[in-house]
ZAMARGU-4260 file (C-alpha; in steps of 0.2 Angstrom, whole numbers, plus 5000, padded with zeros to 4 digits):
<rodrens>
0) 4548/5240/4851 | 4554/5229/4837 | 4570/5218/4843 | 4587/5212/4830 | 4585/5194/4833
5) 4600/5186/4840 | 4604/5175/4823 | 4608/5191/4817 | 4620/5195/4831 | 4630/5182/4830
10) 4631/5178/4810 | 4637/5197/4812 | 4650/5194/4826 | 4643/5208/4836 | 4645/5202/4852
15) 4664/5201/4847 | 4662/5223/4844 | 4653/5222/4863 | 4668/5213/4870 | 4681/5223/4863
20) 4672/5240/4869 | 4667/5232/4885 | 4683/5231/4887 | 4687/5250/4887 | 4674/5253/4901
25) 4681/5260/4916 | 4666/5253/4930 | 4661/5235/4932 | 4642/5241/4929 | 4647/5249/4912
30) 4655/5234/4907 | 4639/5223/4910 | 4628/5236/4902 | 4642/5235/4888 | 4638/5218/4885
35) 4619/5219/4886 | 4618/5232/4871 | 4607/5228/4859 | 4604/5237/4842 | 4589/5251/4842
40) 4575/5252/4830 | 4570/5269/4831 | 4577/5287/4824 | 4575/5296/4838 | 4586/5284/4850
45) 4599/5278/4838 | 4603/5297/4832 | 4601/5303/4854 | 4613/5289/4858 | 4626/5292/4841
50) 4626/5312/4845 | 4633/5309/4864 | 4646/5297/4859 | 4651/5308/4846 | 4651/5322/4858
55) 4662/5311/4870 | 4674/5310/4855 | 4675/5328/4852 | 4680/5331/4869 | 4697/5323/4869
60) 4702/5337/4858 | 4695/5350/4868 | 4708/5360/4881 | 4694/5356/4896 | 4690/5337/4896
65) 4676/5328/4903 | 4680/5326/4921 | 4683/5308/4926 | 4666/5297/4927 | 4675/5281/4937
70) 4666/5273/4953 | 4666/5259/4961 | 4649/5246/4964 | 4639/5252/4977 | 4623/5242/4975
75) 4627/5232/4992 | 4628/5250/5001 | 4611/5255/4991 | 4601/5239/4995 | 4607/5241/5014
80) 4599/5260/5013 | 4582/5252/5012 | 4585/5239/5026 | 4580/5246/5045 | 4591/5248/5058
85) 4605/5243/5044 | 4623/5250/5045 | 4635/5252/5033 | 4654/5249/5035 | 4664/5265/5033
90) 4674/5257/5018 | 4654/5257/5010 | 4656/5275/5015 | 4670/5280/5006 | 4662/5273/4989
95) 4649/5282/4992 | 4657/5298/4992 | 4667/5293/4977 | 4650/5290/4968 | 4643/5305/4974
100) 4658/5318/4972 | 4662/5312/4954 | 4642/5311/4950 | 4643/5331/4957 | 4659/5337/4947
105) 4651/5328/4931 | 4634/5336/4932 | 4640/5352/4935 | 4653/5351/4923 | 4641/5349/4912
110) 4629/5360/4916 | 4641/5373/4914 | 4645/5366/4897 | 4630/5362/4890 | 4630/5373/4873
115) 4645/5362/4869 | 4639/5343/4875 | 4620/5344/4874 | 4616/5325/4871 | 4628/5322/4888
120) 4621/5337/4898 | 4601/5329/4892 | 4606/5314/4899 | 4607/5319/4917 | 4590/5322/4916
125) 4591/5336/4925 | 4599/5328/4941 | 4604/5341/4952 | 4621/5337/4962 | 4618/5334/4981
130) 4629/5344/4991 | 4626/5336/5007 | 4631/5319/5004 | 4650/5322/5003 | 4647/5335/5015
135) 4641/5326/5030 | 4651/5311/5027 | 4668/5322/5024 | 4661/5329/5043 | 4663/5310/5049
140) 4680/5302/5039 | 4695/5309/5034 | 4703/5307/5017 | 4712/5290/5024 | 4696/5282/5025
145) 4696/5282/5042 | 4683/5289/5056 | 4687/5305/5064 | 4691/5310/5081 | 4680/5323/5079
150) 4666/5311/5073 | 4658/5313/5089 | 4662/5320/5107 | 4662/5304/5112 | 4674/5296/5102
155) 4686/5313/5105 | 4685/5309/5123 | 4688/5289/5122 | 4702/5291/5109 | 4710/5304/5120
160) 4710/5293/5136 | 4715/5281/5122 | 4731/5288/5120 | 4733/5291/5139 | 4734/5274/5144
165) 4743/5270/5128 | 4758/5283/5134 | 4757/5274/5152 | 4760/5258/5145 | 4774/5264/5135
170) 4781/5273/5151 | 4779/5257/5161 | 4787/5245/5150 | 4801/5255/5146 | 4804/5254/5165
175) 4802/5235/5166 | 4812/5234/5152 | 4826/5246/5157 | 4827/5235/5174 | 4826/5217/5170
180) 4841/5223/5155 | 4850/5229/5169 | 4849/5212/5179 | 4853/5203/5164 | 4838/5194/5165
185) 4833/5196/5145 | 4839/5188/5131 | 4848/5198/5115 | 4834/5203/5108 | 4826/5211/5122
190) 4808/5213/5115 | 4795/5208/5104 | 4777/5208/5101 | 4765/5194/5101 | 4745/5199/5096
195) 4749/5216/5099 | 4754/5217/5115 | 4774/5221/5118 | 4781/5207/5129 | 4799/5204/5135
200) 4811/5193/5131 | 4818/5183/5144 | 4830/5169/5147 | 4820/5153/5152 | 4830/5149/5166
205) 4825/5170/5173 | 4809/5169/5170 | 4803/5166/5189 | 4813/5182/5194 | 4801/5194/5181
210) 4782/5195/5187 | 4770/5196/5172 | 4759/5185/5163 | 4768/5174/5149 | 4763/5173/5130
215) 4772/5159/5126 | 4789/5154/5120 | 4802/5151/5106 | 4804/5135/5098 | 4819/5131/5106
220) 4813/5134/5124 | 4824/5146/5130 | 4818/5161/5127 | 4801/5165/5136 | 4787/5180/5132
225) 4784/5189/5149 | 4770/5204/5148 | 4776/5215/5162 | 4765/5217/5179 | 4767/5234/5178
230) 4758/5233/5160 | 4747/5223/5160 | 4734/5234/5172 | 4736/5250/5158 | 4734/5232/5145
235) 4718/5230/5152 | 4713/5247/5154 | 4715/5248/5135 | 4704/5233/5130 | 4691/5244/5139
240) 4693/5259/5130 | 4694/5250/5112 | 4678/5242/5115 | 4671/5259/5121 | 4678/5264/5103
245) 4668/5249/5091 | 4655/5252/5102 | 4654/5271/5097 | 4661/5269/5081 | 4645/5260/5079
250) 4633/5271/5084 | 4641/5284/5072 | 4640/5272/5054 | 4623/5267/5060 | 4619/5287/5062
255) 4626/5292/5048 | 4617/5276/5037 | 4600/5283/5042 | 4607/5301/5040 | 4609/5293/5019
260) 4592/5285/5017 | 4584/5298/5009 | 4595/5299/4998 | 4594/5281/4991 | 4585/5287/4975
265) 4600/5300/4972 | 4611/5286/4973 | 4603/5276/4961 | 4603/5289/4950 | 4621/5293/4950
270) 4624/5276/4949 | 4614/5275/4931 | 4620/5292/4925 | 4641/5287/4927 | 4636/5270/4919
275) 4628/5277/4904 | 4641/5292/4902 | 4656/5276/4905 | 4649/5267/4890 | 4648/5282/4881
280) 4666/5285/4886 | 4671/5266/4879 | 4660/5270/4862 | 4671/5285/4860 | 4686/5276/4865
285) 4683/5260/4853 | 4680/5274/4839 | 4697/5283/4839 | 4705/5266/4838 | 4696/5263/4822
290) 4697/5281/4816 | 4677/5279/4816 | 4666/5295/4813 | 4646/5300/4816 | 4639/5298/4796
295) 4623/5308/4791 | 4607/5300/4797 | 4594/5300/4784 | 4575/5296/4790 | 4573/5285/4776
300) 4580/5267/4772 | 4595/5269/4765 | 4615/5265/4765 | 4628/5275/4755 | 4644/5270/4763
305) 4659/5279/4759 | 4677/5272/4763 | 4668/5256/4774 | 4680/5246/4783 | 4674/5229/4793
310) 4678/5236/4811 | 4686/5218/4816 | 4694/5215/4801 | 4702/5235/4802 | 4707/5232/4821
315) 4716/5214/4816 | 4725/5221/4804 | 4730/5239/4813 | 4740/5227/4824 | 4746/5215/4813
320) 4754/5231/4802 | 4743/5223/4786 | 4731/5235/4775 | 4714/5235/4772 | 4703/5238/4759
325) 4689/5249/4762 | 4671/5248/4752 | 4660/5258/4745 | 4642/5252/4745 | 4625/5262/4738
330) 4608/5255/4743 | 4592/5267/4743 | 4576/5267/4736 | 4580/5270/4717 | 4593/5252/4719
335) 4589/5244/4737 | 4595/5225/4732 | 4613/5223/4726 | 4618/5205/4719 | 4638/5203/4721
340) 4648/5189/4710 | 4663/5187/4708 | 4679/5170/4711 | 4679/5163/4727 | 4691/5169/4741
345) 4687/5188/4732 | 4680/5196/4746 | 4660/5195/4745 | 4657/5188/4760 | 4666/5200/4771
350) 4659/5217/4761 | 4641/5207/4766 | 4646/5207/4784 | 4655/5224/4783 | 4636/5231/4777
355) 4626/5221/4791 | 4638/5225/4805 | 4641/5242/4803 | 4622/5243/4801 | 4621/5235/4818
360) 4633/5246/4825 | 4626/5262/4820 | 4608/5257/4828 | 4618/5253/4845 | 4625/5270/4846
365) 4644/5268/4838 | 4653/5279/4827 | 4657/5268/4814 | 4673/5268/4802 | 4668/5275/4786
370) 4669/5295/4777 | 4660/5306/4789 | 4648/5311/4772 | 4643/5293/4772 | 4624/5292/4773
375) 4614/5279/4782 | 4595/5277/4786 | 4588/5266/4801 | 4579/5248/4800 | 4567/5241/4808
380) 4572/5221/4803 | 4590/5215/4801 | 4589/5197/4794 | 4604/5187/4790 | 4609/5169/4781
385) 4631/5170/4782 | 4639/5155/4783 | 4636/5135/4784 | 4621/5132/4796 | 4619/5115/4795
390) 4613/5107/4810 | 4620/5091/4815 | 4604/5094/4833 | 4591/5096/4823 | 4598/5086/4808
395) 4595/5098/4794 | 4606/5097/4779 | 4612/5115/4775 | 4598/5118/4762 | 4586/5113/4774
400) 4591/5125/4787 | 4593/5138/4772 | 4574/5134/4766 | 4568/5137/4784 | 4578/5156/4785
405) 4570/5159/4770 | 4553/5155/4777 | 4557/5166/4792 | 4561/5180/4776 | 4546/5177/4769
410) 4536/5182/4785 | 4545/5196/4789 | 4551/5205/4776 | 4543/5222/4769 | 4551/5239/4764
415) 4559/5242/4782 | 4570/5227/4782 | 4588/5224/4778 | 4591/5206/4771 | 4610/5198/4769
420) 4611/5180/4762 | 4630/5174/4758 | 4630/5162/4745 | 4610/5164/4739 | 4601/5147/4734
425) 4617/5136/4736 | 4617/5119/4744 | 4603/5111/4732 | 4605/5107/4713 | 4611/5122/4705
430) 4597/5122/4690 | 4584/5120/4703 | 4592/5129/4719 | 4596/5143/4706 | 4576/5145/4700
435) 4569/5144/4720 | 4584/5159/4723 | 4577/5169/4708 | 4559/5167/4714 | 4561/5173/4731
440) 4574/5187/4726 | 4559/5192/4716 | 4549/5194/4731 | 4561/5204/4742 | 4558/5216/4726
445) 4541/5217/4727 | 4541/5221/4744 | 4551/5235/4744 | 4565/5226/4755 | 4584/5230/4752
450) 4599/5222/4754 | 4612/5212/4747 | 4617/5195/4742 | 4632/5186/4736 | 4631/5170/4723
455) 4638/5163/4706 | 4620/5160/4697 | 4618/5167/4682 | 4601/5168/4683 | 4602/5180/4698
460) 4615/5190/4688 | 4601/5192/4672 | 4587/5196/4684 | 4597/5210/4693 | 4602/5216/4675
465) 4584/5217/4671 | 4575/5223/4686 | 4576/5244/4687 | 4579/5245/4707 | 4592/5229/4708
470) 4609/5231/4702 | 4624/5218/4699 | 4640/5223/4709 | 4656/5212/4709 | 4672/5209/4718
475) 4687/5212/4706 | 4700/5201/4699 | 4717/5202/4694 | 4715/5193/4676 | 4732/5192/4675
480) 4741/5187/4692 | 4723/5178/4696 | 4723/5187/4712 | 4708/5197/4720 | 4709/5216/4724
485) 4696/5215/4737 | 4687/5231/4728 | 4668/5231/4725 | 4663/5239/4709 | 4644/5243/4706
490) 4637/5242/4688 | 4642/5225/4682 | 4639/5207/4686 | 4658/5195/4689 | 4665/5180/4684
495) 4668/5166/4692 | 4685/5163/4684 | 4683/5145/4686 | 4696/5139/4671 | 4708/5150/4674
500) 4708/5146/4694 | 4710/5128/4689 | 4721/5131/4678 | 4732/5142/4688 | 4730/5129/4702
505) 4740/5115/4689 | 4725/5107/4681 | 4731/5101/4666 | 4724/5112/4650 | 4718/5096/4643
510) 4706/5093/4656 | 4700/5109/4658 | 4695/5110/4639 | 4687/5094/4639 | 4676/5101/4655
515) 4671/5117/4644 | 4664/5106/4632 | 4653/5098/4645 | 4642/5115/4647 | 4633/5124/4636
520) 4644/5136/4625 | 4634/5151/4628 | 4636/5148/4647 | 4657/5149/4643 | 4654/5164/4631
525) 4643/5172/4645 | 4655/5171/4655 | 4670/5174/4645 | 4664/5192/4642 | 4662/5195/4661
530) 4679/5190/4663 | 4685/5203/4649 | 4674/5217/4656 | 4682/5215/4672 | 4699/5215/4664
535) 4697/5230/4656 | 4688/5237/4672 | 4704/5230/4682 | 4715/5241/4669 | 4706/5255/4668
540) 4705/5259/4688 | 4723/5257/4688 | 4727/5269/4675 | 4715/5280/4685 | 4722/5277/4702
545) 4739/5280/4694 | 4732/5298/4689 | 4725/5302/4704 | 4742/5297/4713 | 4752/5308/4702
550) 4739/5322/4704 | 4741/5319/4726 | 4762/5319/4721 | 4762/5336/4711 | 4747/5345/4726
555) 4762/5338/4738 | 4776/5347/4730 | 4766/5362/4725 | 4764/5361/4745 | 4779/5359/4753
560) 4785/5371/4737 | 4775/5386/4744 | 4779/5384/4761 | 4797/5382/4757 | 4794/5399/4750
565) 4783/5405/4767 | 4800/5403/4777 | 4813/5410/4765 | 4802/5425/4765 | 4800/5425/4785
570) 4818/5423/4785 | 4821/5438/4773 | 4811/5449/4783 | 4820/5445/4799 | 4837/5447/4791
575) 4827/5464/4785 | 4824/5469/4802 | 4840/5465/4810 | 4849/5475/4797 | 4838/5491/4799
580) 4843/5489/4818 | 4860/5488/4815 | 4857/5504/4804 | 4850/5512/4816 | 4863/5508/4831
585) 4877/5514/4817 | 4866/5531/4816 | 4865/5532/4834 | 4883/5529/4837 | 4888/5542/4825
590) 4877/5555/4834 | 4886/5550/4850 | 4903/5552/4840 | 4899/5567/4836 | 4895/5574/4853
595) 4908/5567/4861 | 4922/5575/4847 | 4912/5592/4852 | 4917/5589/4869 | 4936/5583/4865
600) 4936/5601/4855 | 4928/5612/4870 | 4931/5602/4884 | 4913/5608/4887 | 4901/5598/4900
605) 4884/5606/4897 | 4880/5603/4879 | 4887/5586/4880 | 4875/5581/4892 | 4861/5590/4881
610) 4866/5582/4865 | 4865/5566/4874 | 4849/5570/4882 | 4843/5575/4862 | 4850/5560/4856
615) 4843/5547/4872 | 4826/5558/4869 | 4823/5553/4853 | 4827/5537/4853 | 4815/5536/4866
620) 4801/5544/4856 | 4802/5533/4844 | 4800/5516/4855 | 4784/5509/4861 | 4778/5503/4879
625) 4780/5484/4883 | 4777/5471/4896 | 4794/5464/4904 | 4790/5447/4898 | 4786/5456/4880
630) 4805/5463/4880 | 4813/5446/4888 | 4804/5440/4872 | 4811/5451/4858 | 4828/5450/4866
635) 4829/5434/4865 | 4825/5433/4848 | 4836/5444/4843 | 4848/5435/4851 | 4845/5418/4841
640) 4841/5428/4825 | 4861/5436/4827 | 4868/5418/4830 | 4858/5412/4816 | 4865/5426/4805
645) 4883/5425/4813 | 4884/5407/4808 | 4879/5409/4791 | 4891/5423/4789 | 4906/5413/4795
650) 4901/5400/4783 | 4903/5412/4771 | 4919/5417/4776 | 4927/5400/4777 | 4921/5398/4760
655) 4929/5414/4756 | 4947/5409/4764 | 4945/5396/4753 | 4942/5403/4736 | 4946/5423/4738
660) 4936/5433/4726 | 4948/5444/4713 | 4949/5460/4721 | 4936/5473/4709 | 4946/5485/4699
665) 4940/5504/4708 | 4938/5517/4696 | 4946/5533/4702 | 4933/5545/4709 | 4932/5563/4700
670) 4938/5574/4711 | 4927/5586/4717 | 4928/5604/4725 | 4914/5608/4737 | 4905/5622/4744
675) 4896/5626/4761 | 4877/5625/4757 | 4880/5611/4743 | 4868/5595/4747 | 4879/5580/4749
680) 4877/5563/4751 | 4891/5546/4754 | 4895/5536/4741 | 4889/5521/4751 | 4874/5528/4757
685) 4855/5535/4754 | 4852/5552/4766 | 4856/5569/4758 | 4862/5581/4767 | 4868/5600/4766
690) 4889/5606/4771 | 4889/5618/4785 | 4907/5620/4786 | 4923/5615/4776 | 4941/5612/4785
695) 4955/5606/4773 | 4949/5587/4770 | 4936/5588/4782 | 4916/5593/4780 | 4902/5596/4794
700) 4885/5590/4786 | 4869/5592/4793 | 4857/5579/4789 | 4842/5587/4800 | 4842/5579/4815
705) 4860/5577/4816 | 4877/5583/4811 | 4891/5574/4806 | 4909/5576/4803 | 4917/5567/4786
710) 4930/5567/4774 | 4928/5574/4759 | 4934/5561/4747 | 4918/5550/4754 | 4905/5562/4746
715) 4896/5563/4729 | 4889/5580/4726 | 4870/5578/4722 | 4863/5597/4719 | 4875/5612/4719
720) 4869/5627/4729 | 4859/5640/4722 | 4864/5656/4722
</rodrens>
């Protein structure tokens, strides 16, 4: 198994990444195996490990969480398993049940929810839980941590004569107390206890007169400890019993050690299994913080990342309340090395260590924050030259110490490895520096290696302009405000933007002119037109970014539009319903009218109660079965829907006391003379019906289901009889 060397670690800060998630672990063993993580080089593992912390992560959405995984260390209880004749102390015991209950509850969680955490549940290995561990030591301490009376019959009968002599002693002091009070032997306070045995107190110049045993004495002297005679036979009677008690508390820790020595390797394995699933916890933990997610895993070498933020640099920020700018990076085999230029203070360096540590990440099983479409392959070598490595123990100039990573590339590299180099060839004269850089960039290339490097040679610049699989990428700049927008832009090589640095900085123009006439004017014009491609980039990306924020706006509105129109038609449809109730209730009422106008006329019982029976009947036939809580429901909606209607109204009216409407002229009605059998309807109203009888004004019409009385000058004729 190929190891990430260490120099990588720490040029990458990924012990920083183990400390912060260490940190989230809930056990003392997680947090040790936390902080001994080291990257994998191989598919299989990295993508088994990724899968159960993203599995981990899911699970804190889900309406069942994974049960809790916290225990305490039990390694001094395990190594006493495999000592003879050892015992373990009943505070051992109650972390072992911990383990061993939580280890149970986990496995068959899981077990049970294996379809939906696979990766967690393959992780058991297929431990069974062990019944009988809690089981036999639940038998022996109670939930207090504390040993049973029933542990034994032994201990039953001790602890009860226990409590015998305890009651004597109680008895027997009360007495001594209750007497040498009454001869006014003691002191205010009575009583107190000294090493757990109640003693009296009593006035120094008494204390001949009480038999007992003395425990000593205040400060002042005049108050003496007497232990009364009567006491201190039961006292002693006790002491017996309570060493009868260690002794058989004892014998049962020892019994039930070697009752748990077969189950030493279950023990163990519980132990490892709640590590593993606590570090997995911490992953998932670490990764909604950074709002990380599981990318694609290719089987080839390659890094597309999509939205890539430098973990520490995202977390800093987060709590500072200061933005971010994400990356987005393309390395595979068509363009695996990317040379990035670009001014000083622009950002190269930290989109170097944003590649190499989220690379590093990845292969150590954490969800990492970039787009979840992001896709990223699995190396074998990590190699990394960030930062000033000049060693003042082994006196090496930086170029030195540079020249001698570059030997360790040289070795190493081939079409597996992913190399980083901040700063590529620096520390040496440029010309010369510069030529050395190109020739081993040149190499990588042949080899097949990718990765990435950051540098302000132009001669790096041509050669990635010219090579087919290497591409120039820069850090943009403001031209104008000569400030850097920390966004990487593939495609094209940087400037410097030397002069205009300078000259922003208060170098006088003067000086600056005289400088560019120092260099080569191809050199100036070179860089010159980098400096304008950028700036037409720069402009470009902001018109664009512009567009797509207006586009966003106008999706926004369109939005909040549409569901704007969602509720007014909800509301229109419930203001529907209420008035087709209050429709009906007018209906039923009229019905009621009717029958109970019958009964003025007749004075008749009998057909009232049928017409109401009718009526009730009806109505029933037309309502559905439901639930109690189904009804409590609709009432109370209809409840708030009428106060929501009622306030609205009286808004209305207020509104209307303040600006009465004209009152409409009414045209006069035709008047109209009616027949029995002529179909009818009101003028504010839809149902036709047919008049049965006429009576001066009044008119009974029978609508079908019902009849009703009205006056005349209500109706509009709608179809004259037919005769």
């Amino acid at each position: 198994m190929k190891i990430i060397a260490q120099k990588t670690l720490d040029d990458l800060e990924f012990g920083v990444v183990l400390e912060q998630a260490a940190a989230r672990c809930a056990t003392e063993s997680g947090k040790v195996q936390m902080l001994e993580t080291s990257p994998y080089t191989s598919f299989r593992a990295v993508e088994g490990t990724l899968h159960r912390t993203n599995e981990y992560l899911t699970s804190f959405t889900e309406e069942k969480p994974i049960p809790n995984h916290g225990f305490e260390d039990v390694t001094q209880e395990v190594s006493l398993l495999s000592v003879e004749n050892s015992k373990i102390e009943i505070d051992g015991f109650r972390r072992l049940l911990l383990l061993s209950e939580t280890a149970n509850t986990l496995l068959v969680f899981l077990k049970k929810n294996k379809d939906r955490y696979p990766g967690l549940y393959e992780a058991s290995n297929g431990q069974l839980p062990v019944k009988e561990i809690p089981a036999e030591i639940h038998r022996i301490v109670d939930k207090f941590g504390e040993l049973k009376d029933r542990a034994s019959d032994k201990l039953f009968s001790i602890r009860r004569q226990m409590n015998g002599v305890r009651s004597k002693i109680s008895q027997s002091f009360g007495s001594a107390l209750s007497t040498y009070h009454g001869s006014g032997f003691l002191d205010e306070i009575r009583e107190t206890v000294i090493g757990s045995r109640r003693v009296l107190a009593v006035k120094a110049m008494y204390r001949r007169k009480v038999k007992g045993v003395i425990h000593g004495s205040s400060k002042t002297g005049s108050i003496v400890y007497i232990e009364p005679e009567t006491t201190l036979q039961y006292t002693q009677e006790l002491q017996n019993l309570l060493y009868d008690e260690k002794e058989e508390i004892d014998a049962i820790l020892r019994a039930l050690t070697d009752y748990m020595r077969p189950f030493e390797g279950d023990f163990k394995t519980f132990s490892s299994f709640l590590t593993l699933i606590d570090t997995h916890a911490a992953k998932a933990h670490y990764a909604k913080e950074m709002n990380a997610a599981l990318p694609i895993l290719c089987k080839t070498q390659e890094i597309d990342l999509k939205n890539a933020y430098h973990p520490l640099l995202y977390l800093s920020n987060k709590r500072k309340k200061n933005k971010t700018f994400p990356q987005d990076v393309h390395l595979h085999p068509e363009n695996r090395i990317m040379v990035i230029s670009g001014p000083n203070a622009g950002g190269k360096s930290i989109t170097l260590k944003t590649i190499g540590l989220l690379q590093l990440m990845l292969q150590s099983g954490f969800l990492i924050p970039v787009h979840e479409q992001s896709h990223i392959g699995v190396f074998e070598r990590i190699l990394t030259d960030i930062g000033d490595n000049q060693s003042i123990e082994n006196e090496l100039s930086t170029y030195s110490y540079r020249l001698k990573n570059m030997q360790r590339f040289l070795k190493k590299c081939d079409d597996k490895t992913l190399f980083l180099i901040d700063e590529f060839g620096t520390g040496s004269d440029p010309e010369l520096g510069g030529a050395l850089a190109e020739i081993f960039l040149e190499v990588f290339y042949e080899r097949e290696s990718f990765g990435a490097i950051t540098t302000h040679y132009s001669n790096l610049k041509l050669l990635a302009n010219e090579l087919p699989h290497m591409t120039n990428a820069n850090m943009q700049f403001d031209g104008k405000s000569l400030q850097p927008t920390f966004n990487l832009v593939s495609g094209e090589a940087g400037s410097s933007f030397t002069f205009e640095v300078a000259e922003k900085n208060g170098i006088p123009y003067s000086l600056i002119n005289r400088a560019k006439k120092k260099i080569e004017r191809g050199k100036v014009r070179f860089d010159a037109s980098i400096a304008k491609l950028q700036k037409e980039r720069a402009s470009m990306s902001k018109t664009s970014k512009e567009l797509q924020e207006a586009s966003i706006k106008n999706k926004k509105e369109n939005e909040k539009l549409e569901s704007l129109n969602a509720k007014v038609k909800l509301k229109l449809e419930r203001y529907q319903e209420l008035y087709d109730q209050e429709q009906r209730m007018i209906a039923l009422g009229n019905k009621v009218n009717d029958a109970a106008e019958r009964y003025f006329i007749n004075n008749k019982k009998r057909p009232l109660i049928a017409d109401l029976l009718r009526v009730v009947e009806e109505e029933n036939a037309k309502r559905k079965r439901k639930s109690v809580a189904e009804h409590k429901k609709e009432q109370q909606q209809k409840k708030a829907l009428k106060k929501e209607v009622s306030k609205k109204v009286e808004v209305v009216r207020e509104e209307k006391k303040k600006n009465p409407d004209p009152k409409p002229k009414v045209k006069p009605r035709p008047k109209i003379t009616f027949h029995i059998g002529d179909k009818v309807r009101m003028y504010d109203g839809k149902a036709v019906g047919t008049v049965d009888t006429l009576e001066k004004n009044k008119a009974i019409v029978n609508y079908g289901v019902f009849t009703t009385q009205v006056n005349v000058e209500v109706l509009e004729l709608v179809e004259r009889k037919k005769k």
